[in-house]
C-alpha positions as CSV (number, residue, x, y, z in Angstrom):
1,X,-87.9,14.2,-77.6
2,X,-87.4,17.5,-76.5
3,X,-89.0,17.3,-73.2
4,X,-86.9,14.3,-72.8
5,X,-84.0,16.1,-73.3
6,X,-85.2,18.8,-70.8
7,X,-85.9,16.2,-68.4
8,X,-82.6,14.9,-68.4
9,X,-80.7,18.6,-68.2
10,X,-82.9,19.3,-64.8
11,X,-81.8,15.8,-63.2
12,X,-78.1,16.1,-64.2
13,X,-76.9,19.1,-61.9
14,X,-78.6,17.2,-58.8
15,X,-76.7,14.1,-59.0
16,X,-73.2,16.0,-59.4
17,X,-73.9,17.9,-56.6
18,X,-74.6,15.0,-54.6
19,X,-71.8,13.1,-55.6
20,X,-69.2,16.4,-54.6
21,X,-71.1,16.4,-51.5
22,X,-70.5,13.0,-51.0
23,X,-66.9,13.4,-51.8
24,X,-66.4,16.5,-49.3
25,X,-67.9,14.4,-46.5
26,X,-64.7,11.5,-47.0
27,X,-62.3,14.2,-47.3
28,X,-63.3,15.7,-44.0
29,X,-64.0,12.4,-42.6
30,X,-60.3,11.3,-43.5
31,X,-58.9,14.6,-42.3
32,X,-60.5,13.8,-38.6
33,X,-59.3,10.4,-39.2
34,X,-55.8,11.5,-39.6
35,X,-55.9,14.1,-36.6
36,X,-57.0,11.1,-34.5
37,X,-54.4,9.4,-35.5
38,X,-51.7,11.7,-35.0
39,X,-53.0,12.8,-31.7
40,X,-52.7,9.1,-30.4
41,X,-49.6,8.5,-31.6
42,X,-47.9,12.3,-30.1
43,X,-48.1,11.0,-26.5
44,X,-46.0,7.4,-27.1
45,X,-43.4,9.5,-28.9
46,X,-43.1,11.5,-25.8
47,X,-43.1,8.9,-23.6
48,X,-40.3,7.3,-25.5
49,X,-37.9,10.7,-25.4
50,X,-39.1,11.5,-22.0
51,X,-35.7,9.6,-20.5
52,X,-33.9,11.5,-22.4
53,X,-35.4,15.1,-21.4
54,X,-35.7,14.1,-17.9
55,X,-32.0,13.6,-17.9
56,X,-30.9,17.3,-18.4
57,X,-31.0,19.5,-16.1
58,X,-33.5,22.2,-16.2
59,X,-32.2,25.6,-17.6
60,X,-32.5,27.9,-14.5
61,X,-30.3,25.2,-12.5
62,X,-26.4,25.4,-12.6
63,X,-24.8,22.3,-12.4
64,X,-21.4,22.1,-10.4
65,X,-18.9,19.2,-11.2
66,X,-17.7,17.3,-8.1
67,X,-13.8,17.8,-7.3
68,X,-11.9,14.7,-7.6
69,X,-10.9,12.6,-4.6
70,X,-8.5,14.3,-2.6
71,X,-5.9,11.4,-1.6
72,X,-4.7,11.7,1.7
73,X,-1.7,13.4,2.5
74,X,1.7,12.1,3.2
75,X,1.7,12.4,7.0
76,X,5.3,14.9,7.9
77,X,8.1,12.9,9.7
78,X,7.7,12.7,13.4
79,X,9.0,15.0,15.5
80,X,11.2,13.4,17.3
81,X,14.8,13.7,18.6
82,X,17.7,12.5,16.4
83,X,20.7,12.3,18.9
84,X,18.6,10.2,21.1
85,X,20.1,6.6,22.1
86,X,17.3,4.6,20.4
87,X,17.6,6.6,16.7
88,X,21.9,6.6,17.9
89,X,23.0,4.9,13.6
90,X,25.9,2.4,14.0
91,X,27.6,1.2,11.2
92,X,31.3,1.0,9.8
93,X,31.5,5.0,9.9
94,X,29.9,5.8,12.9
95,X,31.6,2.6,15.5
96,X,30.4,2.5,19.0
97,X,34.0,1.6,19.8
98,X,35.9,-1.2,21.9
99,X,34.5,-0.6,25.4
100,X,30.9,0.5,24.4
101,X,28.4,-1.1,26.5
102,X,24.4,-1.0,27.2
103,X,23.4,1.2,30.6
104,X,22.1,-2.2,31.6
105,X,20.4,-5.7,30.6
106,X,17.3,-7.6,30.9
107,X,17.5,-11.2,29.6
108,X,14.9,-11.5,27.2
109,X,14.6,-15.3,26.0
110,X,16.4,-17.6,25.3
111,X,19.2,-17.1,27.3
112,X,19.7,-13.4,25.2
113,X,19.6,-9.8,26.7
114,X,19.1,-6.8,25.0
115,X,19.2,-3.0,26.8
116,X,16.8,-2.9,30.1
117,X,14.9,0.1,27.8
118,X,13.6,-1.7,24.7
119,X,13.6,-5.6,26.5
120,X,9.7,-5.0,27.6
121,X,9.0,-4.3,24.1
122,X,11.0,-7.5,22.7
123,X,9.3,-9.7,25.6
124,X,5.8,-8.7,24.3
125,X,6.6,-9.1,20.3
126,X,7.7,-12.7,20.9
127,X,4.8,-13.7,23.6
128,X,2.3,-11.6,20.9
129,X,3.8,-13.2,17.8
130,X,3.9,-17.2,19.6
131,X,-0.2,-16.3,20.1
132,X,-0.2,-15.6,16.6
133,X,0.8,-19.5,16.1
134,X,4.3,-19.0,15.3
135,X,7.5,-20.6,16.9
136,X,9.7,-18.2,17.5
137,X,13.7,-18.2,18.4
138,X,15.5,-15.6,20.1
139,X,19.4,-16.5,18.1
140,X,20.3,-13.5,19.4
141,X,20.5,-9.9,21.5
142,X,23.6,-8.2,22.9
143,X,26.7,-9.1,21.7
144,X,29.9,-7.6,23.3
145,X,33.3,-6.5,21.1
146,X,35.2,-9.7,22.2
147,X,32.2,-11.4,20.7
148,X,31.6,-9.6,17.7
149,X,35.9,-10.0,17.0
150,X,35.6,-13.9,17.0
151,X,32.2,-13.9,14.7
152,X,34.0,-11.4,12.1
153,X,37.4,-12.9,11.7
154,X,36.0,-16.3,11.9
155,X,34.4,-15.3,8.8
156,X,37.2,-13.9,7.1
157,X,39.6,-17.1,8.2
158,X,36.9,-19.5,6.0
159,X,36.8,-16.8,3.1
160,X,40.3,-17.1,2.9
161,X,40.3,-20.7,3.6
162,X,37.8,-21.2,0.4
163,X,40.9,-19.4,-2.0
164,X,39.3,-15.3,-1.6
165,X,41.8,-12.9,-0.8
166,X,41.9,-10.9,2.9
167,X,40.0,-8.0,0.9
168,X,37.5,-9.9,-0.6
169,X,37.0,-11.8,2.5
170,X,36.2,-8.5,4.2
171,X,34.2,-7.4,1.5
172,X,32.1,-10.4,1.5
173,X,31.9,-11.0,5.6
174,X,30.7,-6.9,5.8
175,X,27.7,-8.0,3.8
176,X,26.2,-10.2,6.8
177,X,28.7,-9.4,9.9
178,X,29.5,-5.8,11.2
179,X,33.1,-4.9,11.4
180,X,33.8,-5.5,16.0
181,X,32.8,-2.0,17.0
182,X,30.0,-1.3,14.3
183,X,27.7,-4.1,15.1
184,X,24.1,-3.1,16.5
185,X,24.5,-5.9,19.1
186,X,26.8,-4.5,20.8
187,X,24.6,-1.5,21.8
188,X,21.9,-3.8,23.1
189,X,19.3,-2.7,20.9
190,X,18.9,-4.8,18.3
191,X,17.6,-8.8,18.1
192,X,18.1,-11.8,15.5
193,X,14.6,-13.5,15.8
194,X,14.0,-16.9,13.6
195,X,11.4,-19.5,13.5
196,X,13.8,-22.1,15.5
197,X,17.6,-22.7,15.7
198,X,18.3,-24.4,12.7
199,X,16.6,-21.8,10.7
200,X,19.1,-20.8,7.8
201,X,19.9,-17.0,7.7
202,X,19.7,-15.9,4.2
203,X,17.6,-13.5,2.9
204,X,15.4,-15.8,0.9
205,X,13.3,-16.4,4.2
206,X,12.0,-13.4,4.3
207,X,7.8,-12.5,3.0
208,X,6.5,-15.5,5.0
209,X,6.3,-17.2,8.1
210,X,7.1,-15.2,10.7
211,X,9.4,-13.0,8.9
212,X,6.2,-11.8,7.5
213,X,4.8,-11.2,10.4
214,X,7.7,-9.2,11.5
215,X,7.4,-7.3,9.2
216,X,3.8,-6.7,9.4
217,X,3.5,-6.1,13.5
218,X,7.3,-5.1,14.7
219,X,6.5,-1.4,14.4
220,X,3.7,-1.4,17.1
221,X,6.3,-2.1,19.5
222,X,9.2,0.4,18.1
223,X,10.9,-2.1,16.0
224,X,11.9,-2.2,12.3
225,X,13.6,-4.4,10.0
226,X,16.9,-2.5,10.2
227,X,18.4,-4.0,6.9
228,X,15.5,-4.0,4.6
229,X,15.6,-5.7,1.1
230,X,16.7,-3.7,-2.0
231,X,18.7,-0.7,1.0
232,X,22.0,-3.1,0.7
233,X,23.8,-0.1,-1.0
234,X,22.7,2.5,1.5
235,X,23.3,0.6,4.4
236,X,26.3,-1.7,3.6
237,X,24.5,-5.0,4.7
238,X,22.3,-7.6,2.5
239,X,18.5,-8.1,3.2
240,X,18.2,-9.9,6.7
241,X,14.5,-10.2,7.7
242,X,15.1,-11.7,11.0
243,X,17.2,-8.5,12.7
244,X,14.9,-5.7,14.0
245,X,16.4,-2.5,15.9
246,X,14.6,-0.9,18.2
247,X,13.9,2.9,17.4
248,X,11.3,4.0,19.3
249,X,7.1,3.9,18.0
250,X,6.4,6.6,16.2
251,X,10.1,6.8,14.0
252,X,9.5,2.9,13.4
253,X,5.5,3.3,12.3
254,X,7.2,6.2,9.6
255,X,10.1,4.2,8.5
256,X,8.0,0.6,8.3
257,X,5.2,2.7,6.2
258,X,7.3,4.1,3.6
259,X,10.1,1.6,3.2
260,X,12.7,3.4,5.0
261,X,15.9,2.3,6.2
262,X,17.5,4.0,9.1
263,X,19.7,6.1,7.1
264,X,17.2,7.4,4.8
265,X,15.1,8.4,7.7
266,X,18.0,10.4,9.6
267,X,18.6,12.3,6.1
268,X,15.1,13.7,6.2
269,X,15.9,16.1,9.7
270,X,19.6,17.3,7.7
């Protein structure tokens, strides 16, 4: 029995040596396991955050913001002569007077003149504007003081007629006739231009049709809409689409571009 026993002692530290040997070989084999693992799965995550190291800049590189849009600047008013006869303002305080006339006429169309200097112009906006496809009416150019008397108290004698008193007669006719003396067809500069004869005259025409186009174009050939909407309390008269004044190229191209009456555009050389 004893050397049974003593049998069994010898064989006892061989198998537990094994078996720890055994068990140091799966730790280490799980350990490389592990460190295989980690190393595949090291390069995805960089892949994945690469976008978002890629995006900065690198740290020796200095980064300067780009200035805003610079808008372009509000061209100066020409420079251009203020007493001259085309930029002359003729309204209610500053009359032409009784025996004012042009230096001379050119008949236009439509059996209408205007002054010798600006016709040229007028003739080329209507023949441009009928190429455009519009009909266009020439209701009318120069008007002398005899003429412009009749038109304005004819005006007041229906006011009166319709029950107004003499003042608000004048008052009301000043809105769409000048007072004989003031009117801008009497200096030969100016033209009434509609679609055809029996076109009405009231502001609401204006923004299409040809008005529009008036509006668009008349500046190219030194025109302007010399009673623009919404100027009725600078200028004394209502919105009337259809009369340009002549005031030379580069004055109308400023006053049609920033919505300028004539008024408003003499007050910027004061």
């Amino acid at each position: 029995m004893s050397g049974s026993a003593a049998g069994k002692k010898t064989r006892s530290p061989n198998a537990g040596s094994r078996f720890i040997l055994l068990l140091l070989v799966l730790v280490a084999a799980v350990w490389a396991l592990s460190r295989v693992l980690q190393t595949h799965e090291e390069p995805q995550a960089e892949a994945t955050a690469a976008p978002t190291a890629t995006a900065a800049a690198p740290a020796d590189v200095q980064l300067t913001p780009s200035p805003p849009p610079t808008a372009e600047p509000t061209p100066a008013p020409p420079a251009v002569d203020t007493g001259s006869w085309q930029l002359r303002l003729i309204d209610y305080d500053h009359p032409l007077g009784e025996d004012f006339a042009p230096p001379e006429l050119t008949e236009v169309a439509d059996g209408q003149s205007m002054d010798s200097r600006v016709a040229p112009a007028m003739s080329q906006l209507i023949a441009d504007a009928k190429a455009a496809g519009y009909t266009v009416y020439f209701c009318s150019g120069y008007r002398d003081y005899d003429t412009q008397y009749y038109i304005y108290w004819n005006h007041i004698d229906q006011y009166t007629a319709q029950g107004l008193s003499e003042a608000e007669a004048h008052e009301k006719t000043r809105l769409a006739v000048n007072y004989p003396g003031s009117s801008e067809h009497q200096s030969g500069l100016c033209a009434d231009i509609l679609e055809s004869w029996d076109q009405e005259m009231e502001p609401w025409i204006g923004g299409s049709g040809l008005m529009l186009w008036l509006e668009q174009h008349c500046a190219q050939y030194g025109f302007v809409v010399r009673y623009p909407d919404g100027k009725t309390d600078i200028t004394g008269v209502e919105y009337e689409p259809w009369h340009l004044r002549y005031v030379g190229q580069e004055a109308a191209a400023y006053m049609m571009e920033h919505g300028l009456c004539l008024e408003e555009f003499l007050a910027l050389y004061q």
